[in-house]
C-alpha positions as YAML, in Angstrom:
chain: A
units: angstrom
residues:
- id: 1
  name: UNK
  ca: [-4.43, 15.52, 0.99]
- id: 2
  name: UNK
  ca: [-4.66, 17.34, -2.42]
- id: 3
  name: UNK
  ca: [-1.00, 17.88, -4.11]
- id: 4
  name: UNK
  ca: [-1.88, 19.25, -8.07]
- id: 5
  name: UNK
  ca: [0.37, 19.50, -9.87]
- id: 6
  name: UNK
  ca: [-0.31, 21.81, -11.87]
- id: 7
  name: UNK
  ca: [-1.01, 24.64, -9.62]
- id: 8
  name: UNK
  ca: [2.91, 24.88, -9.08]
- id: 9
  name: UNK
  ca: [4.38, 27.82, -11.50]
- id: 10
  name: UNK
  ca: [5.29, 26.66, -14.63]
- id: 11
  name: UNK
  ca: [7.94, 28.14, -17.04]
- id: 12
  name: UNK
  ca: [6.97, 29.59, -20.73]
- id: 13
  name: UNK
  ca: [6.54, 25.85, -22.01]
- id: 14
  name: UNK
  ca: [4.58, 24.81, -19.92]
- id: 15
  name: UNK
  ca: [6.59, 22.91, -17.56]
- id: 16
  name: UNK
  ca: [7.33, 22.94, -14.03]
- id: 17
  name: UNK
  ca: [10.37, 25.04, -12.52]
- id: 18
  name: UNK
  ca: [12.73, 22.87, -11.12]
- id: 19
  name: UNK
  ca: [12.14, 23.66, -8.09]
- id: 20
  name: UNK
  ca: [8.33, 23.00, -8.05]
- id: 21
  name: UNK
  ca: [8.94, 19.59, -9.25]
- id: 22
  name: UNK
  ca: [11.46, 19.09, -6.46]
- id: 23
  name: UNK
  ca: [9.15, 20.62, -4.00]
- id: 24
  name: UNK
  ca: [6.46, 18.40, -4.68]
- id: 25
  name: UNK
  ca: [8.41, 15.26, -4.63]
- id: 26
  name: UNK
  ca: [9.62, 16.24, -1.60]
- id: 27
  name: UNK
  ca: [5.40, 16.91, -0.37]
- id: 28
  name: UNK
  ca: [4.97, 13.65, -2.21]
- id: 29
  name: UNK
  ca: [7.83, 11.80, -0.23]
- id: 30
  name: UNK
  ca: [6.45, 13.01, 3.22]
- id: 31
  name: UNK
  ca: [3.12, 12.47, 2.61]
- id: 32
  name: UNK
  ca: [3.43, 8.81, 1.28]
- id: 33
  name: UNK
  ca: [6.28, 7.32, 2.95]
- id: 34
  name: UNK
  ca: [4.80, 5.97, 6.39]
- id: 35
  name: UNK
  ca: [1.84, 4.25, 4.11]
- id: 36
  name: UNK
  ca: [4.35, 2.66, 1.96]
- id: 37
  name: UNK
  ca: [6.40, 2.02, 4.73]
- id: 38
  name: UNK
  ca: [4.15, -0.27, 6.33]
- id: 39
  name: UNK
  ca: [3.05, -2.21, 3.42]
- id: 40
  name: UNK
  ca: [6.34, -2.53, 2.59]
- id: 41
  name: UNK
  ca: [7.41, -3.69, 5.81]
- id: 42
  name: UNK
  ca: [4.43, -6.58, 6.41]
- id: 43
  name: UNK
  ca: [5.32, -7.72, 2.90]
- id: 44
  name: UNK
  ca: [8.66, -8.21, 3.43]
- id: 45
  name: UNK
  ca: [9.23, -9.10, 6.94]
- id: 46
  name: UNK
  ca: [12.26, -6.61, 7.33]
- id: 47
  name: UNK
  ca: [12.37, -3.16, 8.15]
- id: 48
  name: UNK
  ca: [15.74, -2.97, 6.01]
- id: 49
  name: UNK
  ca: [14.61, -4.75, 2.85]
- id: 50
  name: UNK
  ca: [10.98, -2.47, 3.54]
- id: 51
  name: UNK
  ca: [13.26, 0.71, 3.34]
- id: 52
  name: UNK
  ca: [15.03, -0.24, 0.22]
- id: 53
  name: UNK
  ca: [11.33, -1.13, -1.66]
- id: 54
  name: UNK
  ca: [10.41, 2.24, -0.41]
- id: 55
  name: UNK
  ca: [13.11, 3.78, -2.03]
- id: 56
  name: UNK
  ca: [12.99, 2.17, -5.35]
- id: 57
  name: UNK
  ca: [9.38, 2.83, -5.31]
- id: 58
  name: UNK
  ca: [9.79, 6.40, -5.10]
- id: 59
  name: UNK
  ca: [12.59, 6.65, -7.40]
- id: 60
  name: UNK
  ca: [10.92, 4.70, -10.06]
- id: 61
  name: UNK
  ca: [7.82, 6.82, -10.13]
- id: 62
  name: UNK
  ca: [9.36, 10.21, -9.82]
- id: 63
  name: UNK
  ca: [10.80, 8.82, -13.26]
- id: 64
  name: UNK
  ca: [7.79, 8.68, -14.69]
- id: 65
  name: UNK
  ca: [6.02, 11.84, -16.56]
- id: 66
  name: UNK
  ca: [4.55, 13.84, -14.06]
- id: 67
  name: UNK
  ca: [0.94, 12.72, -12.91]
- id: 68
  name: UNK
  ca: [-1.99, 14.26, -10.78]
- id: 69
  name: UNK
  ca: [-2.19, 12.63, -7.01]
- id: 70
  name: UNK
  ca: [-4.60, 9.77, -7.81]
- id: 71
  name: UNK
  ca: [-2.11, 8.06, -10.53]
- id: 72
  name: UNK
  ca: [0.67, 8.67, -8.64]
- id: 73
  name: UNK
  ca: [-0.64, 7.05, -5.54]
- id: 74
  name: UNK
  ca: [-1.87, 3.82, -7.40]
- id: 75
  name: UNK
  ca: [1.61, 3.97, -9.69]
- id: 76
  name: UNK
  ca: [3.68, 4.51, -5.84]
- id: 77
  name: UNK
  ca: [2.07, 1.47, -4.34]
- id: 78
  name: UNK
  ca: [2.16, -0.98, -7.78]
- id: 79
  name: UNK
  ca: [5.73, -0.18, -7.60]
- id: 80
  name: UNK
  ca: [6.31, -1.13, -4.19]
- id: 81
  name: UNK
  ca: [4.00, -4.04, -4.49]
- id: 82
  name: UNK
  ca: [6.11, -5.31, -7.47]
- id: 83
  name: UNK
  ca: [8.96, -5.00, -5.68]
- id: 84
  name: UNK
  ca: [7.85, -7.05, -2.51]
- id: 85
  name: UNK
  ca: [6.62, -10.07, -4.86]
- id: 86
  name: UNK
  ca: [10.08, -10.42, -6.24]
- id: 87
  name: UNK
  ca: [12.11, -13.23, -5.12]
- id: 88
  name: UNK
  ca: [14.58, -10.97, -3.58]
- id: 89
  name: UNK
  ca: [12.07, -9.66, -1.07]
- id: 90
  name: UNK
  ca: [9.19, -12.48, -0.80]
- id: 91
  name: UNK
  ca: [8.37, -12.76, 2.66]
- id: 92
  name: UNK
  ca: [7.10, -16.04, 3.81]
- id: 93
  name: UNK
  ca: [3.58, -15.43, 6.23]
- id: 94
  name: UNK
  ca: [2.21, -18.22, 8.37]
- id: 95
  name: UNK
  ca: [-0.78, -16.72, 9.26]
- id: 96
  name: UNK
  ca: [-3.23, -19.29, 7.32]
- id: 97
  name: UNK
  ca: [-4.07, -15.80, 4.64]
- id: 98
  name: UNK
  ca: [-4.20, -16.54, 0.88]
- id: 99
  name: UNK
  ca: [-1.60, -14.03, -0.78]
- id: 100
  name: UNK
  ca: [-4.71, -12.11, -2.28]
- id: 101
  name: UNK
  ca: [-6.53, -11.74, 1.08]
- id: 102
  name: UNK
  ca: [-2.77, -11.11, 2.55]
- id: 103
  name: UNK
  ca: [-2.05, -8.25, 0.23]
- id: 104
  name: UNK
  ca: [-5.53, -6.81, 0.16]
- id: 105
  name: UNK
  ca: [-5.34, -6.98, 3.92]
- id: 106
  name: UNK
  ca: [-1.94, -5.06, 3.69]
- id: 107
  name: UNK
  ca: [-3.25, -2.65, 1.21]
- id: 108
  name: UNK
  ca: [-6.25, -1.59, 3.11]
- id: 109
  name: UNK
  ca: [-4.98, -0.98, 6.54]
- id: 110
  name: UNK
  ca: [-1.16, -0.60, 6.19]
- id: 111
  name: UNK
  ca: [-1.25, 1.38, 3.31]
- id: 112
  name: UNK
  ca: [-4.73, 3.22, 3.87]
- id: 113
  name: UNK
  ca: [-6.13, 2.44, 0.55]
- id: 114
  name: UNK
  ca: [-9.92, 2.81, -0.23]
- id: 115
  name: UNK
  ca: [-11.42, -0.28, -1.65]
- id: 116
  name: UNK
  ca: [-11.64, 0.97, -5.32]
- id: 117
  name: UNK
  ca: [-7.91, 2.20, -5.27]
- id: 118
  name: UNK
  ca: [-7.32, -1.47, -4.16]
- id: 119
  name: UNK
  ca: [-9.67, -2.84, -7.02]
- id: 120
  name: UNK
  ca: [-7.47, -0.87, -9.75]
- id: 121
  name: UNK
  ca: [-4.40, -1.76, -7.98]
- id: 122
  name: UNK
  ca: [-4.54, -5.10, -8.43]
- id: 123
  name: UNK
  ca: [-6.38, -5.08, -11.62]
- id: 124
  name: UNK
  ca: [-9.23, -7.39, -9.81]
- id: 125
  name: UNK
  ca: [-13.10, -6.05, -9.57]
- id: 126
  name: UNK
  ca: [-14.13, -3.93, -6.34]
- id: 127
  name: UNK
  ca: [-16.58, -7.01, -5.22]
- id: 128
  name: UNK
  ca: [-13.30, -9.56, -5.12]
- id: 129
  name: UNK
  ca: [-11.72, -6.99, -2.88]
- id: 130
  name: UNK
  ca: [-14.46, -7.01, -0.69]
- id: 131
  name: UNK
  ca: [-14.57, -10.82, -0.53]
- id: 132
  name: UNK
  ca: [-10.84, -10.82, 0.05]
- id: 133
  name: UNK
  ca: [-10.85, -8.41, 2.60]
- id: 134
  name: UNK
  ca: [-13.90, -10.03, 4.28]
- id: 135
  name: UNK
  ca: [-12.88, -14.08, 4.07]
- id: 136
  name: UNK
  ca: [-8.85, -12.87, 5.12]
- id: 137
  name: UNK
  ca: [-10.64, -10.68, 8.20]
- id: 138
  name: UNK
  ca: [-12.51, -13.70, 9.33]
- id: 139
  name: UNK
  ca: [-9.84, -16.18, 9.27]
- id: 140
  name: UNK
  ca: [-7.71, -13.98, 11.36]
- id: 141
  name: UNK
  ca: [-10.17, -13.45, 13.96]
- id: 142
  name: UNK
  ca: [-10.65, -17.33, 14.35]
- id: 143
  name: UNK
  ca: [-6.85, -17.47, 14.88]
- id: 144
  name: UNK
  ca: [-6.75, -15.02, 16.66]
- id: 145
  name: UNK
  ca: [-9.28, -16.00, 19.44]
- id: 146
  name: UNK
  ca: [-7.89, -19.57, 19.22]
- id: 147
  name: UNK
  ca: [-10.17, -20.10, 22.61]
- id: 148
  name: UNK
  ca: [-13.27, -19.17, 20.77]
- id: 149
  name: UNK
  ca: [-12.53, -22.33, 18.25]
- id: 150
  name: UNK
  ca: [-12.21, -24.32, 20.20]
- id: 151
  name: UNK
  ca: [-15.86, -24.25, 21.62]
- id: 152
  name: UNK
  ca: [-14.84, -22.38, 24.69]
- id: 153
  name: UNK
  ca: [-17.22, -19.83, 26.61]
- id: 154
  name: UNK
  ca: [-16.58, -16.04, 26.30]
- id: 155
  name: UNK
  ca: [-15.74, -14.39, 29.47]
- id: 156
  name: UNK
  ca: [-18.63, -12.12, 30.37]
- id: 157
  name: UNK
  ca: [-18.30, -8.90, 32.59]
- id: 158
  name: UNK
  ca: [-21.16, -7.33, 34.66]
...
């Protein structure tokens, strides 16, 4: 997915024609959406509340200046994430996950964020990402195979 900006025709001043700018948000809109959807949606517990982050998200960046695809992904999802930690849409998880390992978790499955994307999201270093994402993955598998813990055989097939 590669939306530049400025390859969209551009009045005498420089700036885009109305109707490129709505075009692209519209590109923009489609092509983000379901990602921030369903970080949006984990985070807050509530498809309703999920919709309403989404939509705040969007309008709050299309705000902004105009910006190539790689800010405006990383500006999208700080947005949304800003939203979901707010009181109004905290979410409470009981899933044994630190909020970091929670959120990095969220970020690189739900919302299909690489690792370094993550990193500058969250204004931590690519390594603590990794940890994050590796420490949060294990603890779900253990409670997830609750059998496993508890010093049971695996079934074996063959």
């Amino acid at each position: 997915m590669r939306l530049q900006f400025g390859k969209q025709e551009q009045t005498q001043a420089g700036r885009p024609r109305t109707g490129a700018r709505r075009d692209l948000r519209q590109e923009r809109f489609k092509a983000y959406f379901p990602r921030l959807f369903a970080f949006a949606s984990y985070a807050t517990a509530d498809d309703e509340a999920a919709r309403e982050v989404c939509v705040t998200a969007f309008s709050n960046v299309f705000a902004l200046p105009d910006m190539r695809e790689p800010e405006f992904e990383v500006a999208l999802f700080r947005a949304a994430r800003d939203l979901c930690n707010s009181g109004e849409h905290r979410a409470r998880h009981d899933d044994g996950l630190t909020p970091r390992e929670r959120e990095v978790i969220s970020l690189v499955f739900d919302a299909q964020l690489e690792l370094p994307k993550v990193s500058e999201l969250l204004g931590i270093k690519a390594d603590s990402v990794s940890l994050a994402l590796t420490r949060g993955l294990r603890k779900l598998r253990v409670s997830l195979a609750p059998e496993s813990a508890a010093g049971t055989a695996m079934p074996t097939f063959g």
